[in-house]
Steps between C-alpha positions, in 0.01 A plus 500: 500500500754214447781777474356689804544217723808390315672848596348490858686148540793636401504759751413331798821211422735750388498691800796491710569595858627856551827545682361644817264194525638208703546139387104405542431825258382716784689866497674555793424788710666642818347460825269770569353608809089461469493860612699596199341287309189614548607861418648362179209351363269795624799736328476339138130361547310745270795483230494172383346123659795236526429143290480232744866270399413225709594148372091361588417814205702371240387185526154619496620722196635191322185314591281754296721482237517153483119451509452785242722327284321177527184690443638670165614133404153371566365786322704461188422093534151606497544765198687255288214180588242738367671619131554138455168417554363770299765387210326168556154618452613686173674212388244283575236748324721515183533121471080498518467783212776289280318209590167647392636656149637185427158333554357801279754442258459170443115537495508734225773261298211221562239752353689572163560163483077430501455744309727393241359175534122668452576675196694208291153309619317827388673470114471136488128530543490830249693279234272220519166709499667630205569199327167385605298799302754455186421170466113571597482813215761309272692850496849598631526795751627745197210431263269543759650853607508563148133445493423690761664814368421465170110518646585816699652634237153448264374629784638857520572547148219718451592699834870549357390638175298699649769623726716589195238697270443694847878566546605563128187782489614607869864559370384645164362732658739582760767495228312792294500725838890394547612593184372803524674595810858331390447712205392843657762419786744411250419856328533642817834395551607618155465824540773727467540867583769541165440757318522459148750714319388574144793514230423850355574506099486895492696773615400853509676806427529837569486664158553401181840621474611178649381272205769681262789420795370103425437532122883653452672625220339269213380291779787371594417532837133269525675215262781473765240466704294294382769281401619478868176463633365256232152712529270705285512875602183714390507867557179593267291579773528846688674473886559156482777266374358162483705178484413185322617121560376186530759426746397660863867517607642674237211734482596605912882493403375718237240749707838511740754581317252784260432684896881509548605664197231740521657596867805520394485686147797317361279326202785323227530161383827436711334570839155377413681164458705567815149583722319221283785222667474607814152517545519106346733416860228680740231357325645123474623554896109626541343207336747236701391649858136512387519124389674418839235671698205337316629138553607596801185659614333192391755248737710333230857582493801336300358570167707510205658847427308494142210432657537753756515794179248393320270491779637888525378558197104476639567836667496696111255210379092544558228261421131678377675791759600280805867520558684134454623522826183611691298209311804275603510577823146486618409175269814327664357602844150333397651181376669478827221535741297244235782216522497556881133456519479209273793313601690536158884557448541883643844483363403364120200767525726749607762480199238420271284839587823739513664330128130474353567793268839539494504408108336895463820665543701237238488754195798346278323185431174399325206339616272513789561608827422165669669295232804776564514437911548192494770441270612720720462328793600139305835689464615616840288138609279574760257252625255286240188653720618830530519471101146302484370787676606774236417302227162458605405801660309640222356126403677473187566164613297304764550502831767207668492594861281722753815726551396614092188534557560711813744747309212519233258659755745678662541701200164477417384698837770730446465612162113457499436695856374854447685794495800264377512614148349766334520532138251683274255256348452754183865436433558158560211431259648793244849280537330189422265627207824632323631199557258301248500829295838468404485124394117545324639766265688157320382337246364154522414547826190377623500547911765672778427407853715652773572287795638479891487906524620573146807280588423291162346585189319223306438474131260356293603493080284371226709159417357575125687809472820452737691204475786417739748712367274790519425442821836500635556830353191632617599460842766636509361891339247470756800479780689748340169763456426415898854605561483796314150621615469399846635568820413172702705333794607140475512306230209435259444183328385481132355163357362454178267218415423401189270202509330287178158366526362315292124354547271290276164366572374199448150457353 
């Protein structure tokens, strides 16, 4: 509004008297006649209507302005009175609500301060009353809350015993039921789909003609042979050539090598020595890959190369007819899912179910195949557990950890499960009867008892007609007959006791 009337102002001062007005600022016009006039006006009439340019109409102009100006003054006078009053009331209503939550605030300061004041009378009271009944019971404040518990405690004895024989028959029984399933879950884990591959000792033939290619001129041909081979050959029976060694490598190197020569006709000492060699490299490249797959199949890696062969080696080797590796295998699997379930050492369990047997396939040394893996394992030093565990798995010694005792059942459910092995009972009990045969046909011999699956032969000698020297000698024709007679896998242990008693009674 301000600029409207500002602009009109303007305007109405800065206008200036034409030319063809005169010196008052009226125009000048020529003197008309009113009859001409009159037709002038009536001419241009309905064109346009002339603006009266009298000096009385400006001044009445420039009195409206004036007084409209004056009116937008007052106006603006009247806009500006009222903000500031409403600024007042504002600030006036501000200075009230700072006014009031100072009031507030200091109330509440007051407040803390009473209670503060309340609760330091509060604990001065509390202390006293305190002192007051220690001095009244002539006890202090522990010995009477010791007195107090101590009767609670009398109190619920009974309940808490009671509590306990409850829980310990409650988790006794629970535990039976939860063995069972870690166990038949365990089981369940362990199963494998390998197939085990059964090292066969005998190879058939097409006619006889074939045993006189082997046998040679003078037999030239089956000692080259069997010197290459380091086995027994046997041609007695009819269609069959069978093969005979206590080692299960050199009996597939053998079985090999005898099916390539019979393919290829060329039977001399020069290439059955040439066939013999190479049959050695496939079979030791065979037994490395097999060892890497078992350990591998089994999640431990890293394993010394050794280690890695000899675990090969389970893939000719069989156990009462289950293949090495397929008893490996599934019994590592088992000791796995146990140690999960349990909360043992996986890793321990692990190594200790996969190296458990390992001393089996150790044929250039003597003595047991647990005392055999681990100076095995001392000597390419793996971990003490790991070592515990195959020292222990067949409780020769007693048990050190939970991770032995795991690998124990491991094999245990492996070995024991049915359908795992399969050998004839008539001929396991024939081995073991010519067992003590062979040491009862001695003289001074009073009692043979064969032990741990024919694996050791023990001997009892009349002390009146052995003496110590005799014994020592005895032993050894006994080894040397069992070696001579027998076919057996392993090793098997002769001891000899000879033992004086002497007993008097006193009347």
């Amino acid at each position: 509004m301000f600029d409207v009337l500002k602009t009109l102002s303007g305007l109405v001062k800065s206008r200036k008297p034409s030319p063809r007005q005169n010196a008052s600022g009226s125009p000048r016009r020529p003197e008309v006649s009113p009859k001409k006039k009159q037709q002038d006006v009536q001419s241009v009439a309905p064109a346009f209507i002339p603006l009266p340019d009298t000096e009385s109409q400006r001044a009445v102009a420039q009195a409206k302005a004036k007084e409209i100006i004056l009116e937008a003054r007052d106006e603006a006078l009247r806009l500006r009175r009222e903000t500031e009053e409403e600024l007042h009331r504002k600030s006036e209503g501000i200075d009230r609500r700072e006014g009031a939550l100072d009031e507030r605030e200091k109330h509440v300061i007051r407040g803390e301060e009473e209670m503060k004041a309340r609760l330091g009378e509060i604990e001065k009271i509390r202390q006293e009353e305190l002192s007051k009944l220690e001095h009244v019971a002539h006890l202090t404040r522990e010995e009477a809350k010791e007195i107090i518990l101590g009767d609670i405690r009398s109190k619920l004895t009974e309940d808490i015993a009671k509590e306990i024989r409850e829980a310990q028959a409650r988790a006794h029984e629970e535990s039976e039921v939860k063995a069972r399933e870690i166990l038949v879950d365990a089981m369940r884990h362990g199963a494998t789909d390998y197939v085990a591959e059964y090292t066969v000792s005998v190879v058939k033939i097409k006619d006889e003609d074939v045993k006189g290619r082997i046998i040679g001129k003078e037999g030239r041909n089956i000692r080259a042979f069997e010197t290459a081979t380091g086995v027994d050959v046997d041609l007695d029976e009819e269609g069959i050539i069978r093969l005979s060694s206590f080692d299960p490598v050199r009996r597939e190197i053998a079985r090999v090598a005898l099916e390539r020569l019979m393919r290829d006709g060329r039977v001399q000492p020069g290439r059955i020595e040439e066939v013999v060699e190479i049959v050695k490299k496939e079979i030791d490249r065979i037994i490395f890959e097999e060892g890497q797959k078992l350990a591998h199949g089994v999640g431990v890696y890293n394993l010394p190369a050794p280690i890695v062969a000899l675990l090969g080696r389970f893939k000719y080797r069989f156990s009462y007819g289950q293949n090495m590796i397929a008893h490996t295998l599934e019994e590592t699997k088992i000791g796995i899912a146990l140690a999960g379930e349990v909360g043992a050492d996986v890793n321990v369990v692990r190594l200790g179910c996969l190296l458990h047997d390992i001393g089996k396939v150790i044929t250039d040394q003597e003595g047991s195949h647990v005392e055999l893996g681990v100076q095995l394992l001392k000597k390419y030093a793996m971990p003490a557990k790991v070592i515990d565990c195959v020292a222990q798995h067949h409780e020769d010694s007693p048990f050190s950890s939970v991770d032995a005792v795991l690998v124990y059942i491991a094999d245990a459910i492996s070995g024991s499960r049915p359908g795992a092995r399969y050998e004839n009972y008539e001929e396991y009990i024939k081995r073991l009867t010519d067992l003590e045969d062979i040491a009862k046909t001695k003289n001074g011999v009073k009692e043979v008892y064969a032990f741990q699956a024919g694996r050791e032969l023990r001997v009892i000698v009349d002390p009146g007609k052995i003496d110590d020297a005799t014994a020592t000698i005895l032993s050894t024709e006994i080894k040397e007959e069992i070696e001579q007679k027998l076919t057996f896998p392993g090793q098997i242990k002769v001891t000899v006791v000879r033992e004086l008693r002497v007993t008097e009674i006193a009347k």
